[in-house]
C-alpha positions in Angstrom: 133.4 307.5 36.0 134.9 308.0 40.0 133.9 312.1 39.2 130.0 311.4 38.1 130.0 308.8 41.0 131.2 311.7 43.5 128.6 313.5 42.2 125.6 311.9 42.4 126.7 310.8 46.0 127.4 314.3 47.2 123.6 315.7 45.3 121.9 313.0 47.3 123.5 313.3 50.6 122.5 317.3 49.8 118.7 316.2 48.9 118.8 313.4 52.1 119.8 316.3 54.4 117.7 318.7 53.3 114.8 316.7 54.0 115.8 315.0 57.0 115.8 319.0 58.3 112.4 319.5 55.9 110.9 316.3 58.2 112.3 317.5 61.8 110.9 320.8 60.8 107.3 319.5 60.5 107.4 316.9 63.4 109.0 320.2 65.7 105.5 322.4 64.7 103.2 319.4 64.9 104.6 318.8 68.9 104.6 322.4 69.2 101.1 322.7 68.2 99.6 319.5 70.0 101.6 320.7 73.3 99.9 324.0 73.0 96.4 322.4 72.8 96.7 320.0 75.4 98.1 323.2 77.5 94.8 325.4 76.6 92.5 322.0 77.2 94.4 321.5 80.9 94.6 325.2 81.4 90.5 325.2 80.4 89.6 322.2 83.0 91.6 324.1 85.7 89.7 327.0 85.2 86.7 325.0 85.7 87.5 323.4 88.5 89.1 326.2 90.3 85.2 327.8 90.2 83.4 324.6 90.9 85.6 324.7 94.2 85.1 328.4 94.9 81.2 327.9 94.3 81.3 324.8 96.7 83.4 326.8 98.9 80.8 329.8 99.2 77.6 327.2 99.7 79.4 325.8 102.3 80.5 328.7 104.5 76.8 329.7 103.5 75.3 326.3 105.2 77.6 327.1 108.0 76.3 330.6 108.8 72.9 329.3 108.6 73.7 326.6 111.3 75.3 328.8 113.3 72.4 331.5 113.5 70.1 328.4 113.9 72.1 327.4 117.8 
C-alpha cells in the first residue's frame, strides 16, 4: 500500500508542476504581449505629439517673422 501511495503522490506532484510551469508560461506571453501594446500605443501618442509640437513650433516662428517684417 506505502509503494501505490508513493506513486500517486510523486505522478501528481509531476502533473502539479507541469502546469504550474504550463500557467507561468501563459501569464509570461500574455504580459509580454500587453507590455508590447501599451509600448506601440505610448510610442504612437509620442509620435503624435512630437508633430503637433513641431507644427506649432513652425506657425509660431512663422507669426514671428511676420511681426518682425511688420516693425
Amino acid at each position: 500500500m506505502g509503494y501505490v501511495l508513493r506513486v500517486r503522490l510523486a505522478s501528481f506532484f509531476a502533473g502539479a508542476a507541469t502546469a504550474s510551469l504550463a500557467g507561468f508560461y501563459c501569464l509570461h506571453r500574455d504580459y509580454k504581449i500587453a507590455h508590447q501594446s501599451i509600448s506601440q500605443q505610448m510610442n504612437d501618442l509620442h509620435g503624435s505629439l512630437e508633430s503637433r509640437i513641431s507644427t506649432l513650433e513652425k506657425l509660431k516662428k512663422t507669426e514671428t517673422s511676420h511681426q518682425v517684417e511688420a516693425t
